[in-house]
N, C-alpha and C positions, 0 to 999 in steps of 0.2 A: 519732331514726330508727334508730340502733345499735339499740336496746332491739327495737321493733318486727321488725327481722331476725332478734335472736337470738329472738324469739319465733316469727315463721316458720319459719325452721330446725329448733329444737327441738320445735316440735307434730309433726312425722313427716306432714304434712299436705301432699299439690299445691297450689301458690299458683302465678298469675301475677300478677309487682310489678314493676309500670314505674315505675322513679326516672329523673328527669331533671334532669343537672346544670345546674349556676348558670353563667351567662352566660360565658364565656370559657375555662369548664375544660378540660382537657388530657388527655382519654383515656388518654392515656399515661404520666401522673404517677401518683402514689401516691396510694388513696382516702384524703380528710379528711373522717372526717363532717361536720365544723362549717362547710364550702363547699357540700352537697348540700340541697336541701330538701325533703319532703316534697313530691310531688305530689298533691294531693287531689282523685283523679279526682269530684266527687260532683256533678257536673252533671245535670240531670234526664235528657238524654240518654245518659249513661250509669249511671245509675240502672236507664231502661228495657231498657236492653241486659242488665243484670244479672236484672233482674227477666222480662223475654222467656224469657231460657234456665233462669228457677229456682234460680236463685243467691242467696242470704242473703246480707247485705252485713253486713261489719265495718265501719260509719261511723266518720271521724275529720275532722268538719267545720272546715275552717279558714277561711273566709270568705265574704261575702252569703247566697246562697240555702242553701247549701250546712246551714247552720244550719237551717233547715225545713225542707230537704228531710229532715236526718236524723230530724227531731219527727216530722214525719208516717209518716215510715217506719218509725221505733219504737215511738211511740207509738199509733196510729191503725190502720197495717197488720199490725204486730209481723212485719218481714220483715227487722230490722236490729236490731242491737247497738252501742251507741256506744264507741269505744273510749277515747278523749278529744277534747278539743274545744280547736279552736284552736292558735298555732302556736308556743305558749310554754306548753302544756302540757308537764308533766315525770310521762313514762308510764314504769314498769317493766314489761319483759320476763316478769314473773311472772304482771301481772296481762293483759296480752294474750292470752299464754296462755292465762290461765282464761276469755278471754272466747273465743277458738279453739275452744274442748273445747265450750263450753256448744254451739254453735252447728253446730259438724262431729260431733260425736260423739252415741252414742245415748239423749240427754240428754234427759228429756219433755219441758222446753223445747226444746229441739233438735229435736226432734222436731216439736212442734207448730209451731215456725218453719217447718222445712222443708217441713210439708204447706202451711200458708199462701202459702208463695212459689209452692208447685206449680200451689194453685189460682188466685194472680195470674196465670201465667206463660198459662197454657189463656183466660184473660178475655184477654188481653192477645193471644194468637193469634188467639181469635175475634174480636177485633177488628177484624180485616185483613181477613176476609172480607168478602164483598159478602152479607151477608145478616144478618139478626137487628138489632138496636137499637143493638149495641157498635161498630158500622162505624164504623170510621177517628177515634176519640176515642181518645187516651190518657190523657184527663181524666176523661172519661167511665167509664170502668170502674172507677176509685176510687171515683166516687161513686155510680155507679149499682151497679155490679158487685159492690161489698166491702159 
């Protein structure tokens, strides 16, 4: 989790990273990484919220779905980068980084990512309208939509 910070910090990049400590910790004590654990938001509902506003995701799946959901998302949709997988992965700060730059910066995969997410993001609004084929599925626009 250190590693992944100092990756944050040093890319010069706006992040919002919600970490949530382990069961009984003390706000007010001194930070131990080895008490904190990753949170892996990669829920499909917050998948879709990422994906709603156009947001590329750095996936780092640590358990059930969370595993496909990052396949499909890198694989299939190419709207996601995996960072590592699992919660005994051993990630260096250098290489998050590289994988930050690929995806924020004006990188032709970067690029081509970020038009990809643009145009989920639009299938994914027209979705919610009351009109057209895409109403109200969010299943539906992957497979009919992409």
């Amino acid at each position: 989790m250190m590693q992944l910070g100092m990756a944050l910090e040093n890319s010069g990049k706006n992040f919002v990273w919600v970490v949530r400590p382990s069961i009984g910790f003390d706000i007010n004590l001194k930070f131990r990484a080895e008490e904190w654990l990753l949170e892996g938001h990669y829920e499909w509902n917050s998948v879709l919220k990422s994906l709603s506003h156009g947001v590329p995701i750095l996936g780092w799946p640590m358990a059930v779905e969370q595993f496909f959901n990052c396949k499909l998302l890198e694989e299939e949709l190419g709207v996601c980068v995996k960072v590592a997988r699992g919660k005994s992965c051993e990630v260096k700060h250098e290489d998050v980084m590289a994988t930050i730059e690929l995806v924020m910066n004006y990188t032709d995969n970067g690029m081509k990512m970020r038009q990809k997410v643009v145009n989920i993001r639009d299938i994914i609004r027209n979705s919610v309208k009351d009109e057209g084929v895409f109403k109200g599925s969010s299943i539906r626009f992957i497979v009919v939509g992409n």
